[in-house]
C-alpha positions as CSV (number, residue, x, y, z in Angstrom):
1,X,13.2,14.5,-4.7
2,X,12.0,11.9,-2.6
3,X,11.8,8.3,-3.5
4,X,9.8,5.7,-2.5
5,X,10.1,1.9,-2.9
6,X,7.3,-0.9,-2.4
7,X,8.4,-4.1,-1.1
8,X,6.8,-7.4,0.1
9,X,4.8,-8.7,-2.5
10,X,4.8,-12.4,-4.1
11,X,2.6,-15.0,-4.3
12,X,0.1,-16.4,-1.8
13,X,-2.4,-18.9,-2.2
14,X,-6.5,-17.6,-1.0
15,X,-6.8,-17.6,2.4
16,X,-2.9,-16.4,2.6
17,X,-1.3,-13.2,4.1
18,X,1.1,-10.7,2.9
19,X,2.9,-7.4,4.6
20,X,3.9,-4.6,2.2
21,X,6.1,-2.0,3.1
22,X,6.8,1.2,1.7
23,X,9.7,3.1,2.7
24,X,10.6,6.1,2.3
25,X,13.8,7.6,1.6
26,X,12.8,10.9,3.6
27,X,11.1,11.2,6.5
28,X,7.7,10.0,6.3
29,X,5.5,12.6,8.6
30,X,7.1,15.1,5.5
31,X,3.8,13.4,3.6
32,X,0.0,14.7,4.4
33,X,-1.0,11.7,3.8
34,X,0.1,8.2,2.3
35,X,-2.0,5.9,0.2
36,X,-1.7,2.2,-0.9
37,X,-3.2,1.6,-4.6
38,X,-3.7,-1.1,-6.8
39,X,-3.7,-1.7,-10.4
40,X,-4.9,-5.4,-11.7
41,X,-4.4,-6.1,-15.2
42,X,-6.8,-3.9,-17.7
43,X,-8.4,-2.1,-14.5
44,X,-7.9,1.7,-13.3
45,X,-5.7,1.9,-10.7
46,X,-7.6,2.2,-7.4
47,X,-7.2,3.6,-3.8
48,X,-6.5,0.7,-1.3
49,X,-6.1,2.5,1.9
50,X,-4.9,5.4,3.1
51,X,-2.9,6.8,6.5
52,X,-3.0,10.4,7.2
53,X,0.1,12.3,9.6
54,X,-2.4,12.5,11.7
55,X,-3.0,8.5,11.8
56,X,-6.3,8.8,10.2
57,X,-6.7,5.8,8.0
58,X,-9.5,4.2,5.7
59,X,-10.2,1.4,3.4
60,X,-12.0,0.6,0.5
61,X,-14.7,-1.4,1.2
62,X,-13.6,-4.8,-0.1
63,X,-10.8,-4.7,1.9
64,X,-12.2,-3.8,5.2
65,X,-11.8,-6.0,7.9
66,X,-8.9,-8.2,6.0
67,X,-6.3,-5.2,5.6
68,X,-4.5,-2.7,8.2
69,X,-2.2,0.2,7.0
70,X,-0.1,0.8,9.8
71,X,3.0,3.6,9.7
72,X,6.6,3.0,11.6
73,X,7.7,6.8,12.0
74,X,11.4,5.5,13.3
75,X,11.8,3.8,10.1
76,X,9.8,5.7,7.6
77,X,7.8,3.3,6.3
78,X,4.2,2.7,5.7
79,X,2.6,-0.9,5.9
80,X,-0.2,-2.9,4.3
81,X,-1.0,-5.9,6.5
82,X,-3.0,-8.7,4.2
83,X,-5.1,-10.8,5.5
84,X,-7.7,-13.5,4.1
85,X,-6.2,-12.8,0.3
86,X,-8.6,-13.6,-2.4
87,X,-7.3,-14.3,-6.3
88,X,-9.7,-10.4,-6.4
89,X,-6.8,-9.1,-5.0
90,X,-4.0,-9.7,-7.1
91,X,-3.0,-6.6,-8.9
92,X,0.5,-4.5,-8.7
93,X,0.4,-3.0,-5.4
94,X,1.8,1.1,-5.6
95,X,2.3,3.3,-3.2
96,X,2.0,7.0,-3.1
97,X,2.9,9.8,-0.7
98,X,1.3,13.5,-1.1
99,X,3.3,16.6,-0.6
100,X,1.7,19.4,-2.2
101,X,2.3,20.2,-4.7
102,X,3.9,16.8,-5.5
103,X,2.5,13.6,-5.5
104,X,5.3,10.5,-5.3
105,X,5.1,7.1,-6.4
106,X,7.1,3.8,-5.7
107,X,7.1,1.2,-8.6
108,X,5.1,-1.2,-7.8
109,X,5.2,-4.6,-6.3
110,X,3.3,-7.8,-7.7
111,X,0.8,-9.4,-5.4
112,X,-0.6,-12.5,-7.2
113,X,-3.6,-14.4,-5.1
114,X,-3.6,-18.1,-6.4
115,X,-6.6,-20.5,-6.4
C-alpha cells in the first residue's frame, strides 16, 4: 500500500509564495500520473495540476502562469511551486497518485492566503 504525505503548507499573505511537496513512500515513476487538488471550505475538491511519468504537466486555468508542478525522481517527491498567492487560493491542498486500479491520497495540507 503506498502512502503519501503532503507537506509545506501555512500561511502567506497575497502576493506570497509557498512550495508543497508530496512524497512518496514508494517510488514515484510507480504512478501514471500525479495530481495536486484543492478543496476550500464548502467547495468540491478540484484538480490543481497535474505531472504525468512522462513529465507532461497542466494547470487549471486560474493558476496558470503563478504555479509549476515539478517532480524530483531521486527523492520521490512531487512539487507545487506558489507563486503570486491570492486569499482565492486558500483551500486544503491534497495530493493524489494514480496506479490503476488504485488511486492514493495524502491528507492534506492547509494553505491559507491572508489579505
Amino acid at each position: 500500500q503506498a502512502h503519501l504525505v503532503e507537506s509545506g503548507g501555512g500561511l502567506v499573505q497575497t502576493g506570497g509564495s509557498l512550495t508543497l511537496s508530496c512524497a512518496a513512500s514508494e517510488n514515484i515513476l510507480s504512478f501514471s500520473v500525479i495530481h495536486w487538488y484543492r478543496q476550500a471550505p464548502g467547495e468540491q475538491r478540484r484538480v490543481v495540476a497535474f505531472i504525468t511519468r512522462d513529465d507532461i504537466t497542466n494547470y487549471m486555468v486560474s493558476v496558470k502562469g503563478r504555479f509549476t508542478i515539478s517532480r524530483d525522481n531521486a527523492k520521490n517527491t512531487v512539487y507545487l511551486q506558489m507563486h503570486s498567492l491570492k486569499p482565492e487560493d486558500t483551500a486544503v491542498y491534497y495530493c493524489n497518485g494514480r496506479r490503476v486500479p488504485n488511486d492514493y491520497w495524502g491528507q492534506g495540507t492547509q494553505v491559507t492566503v491572508s489579505l
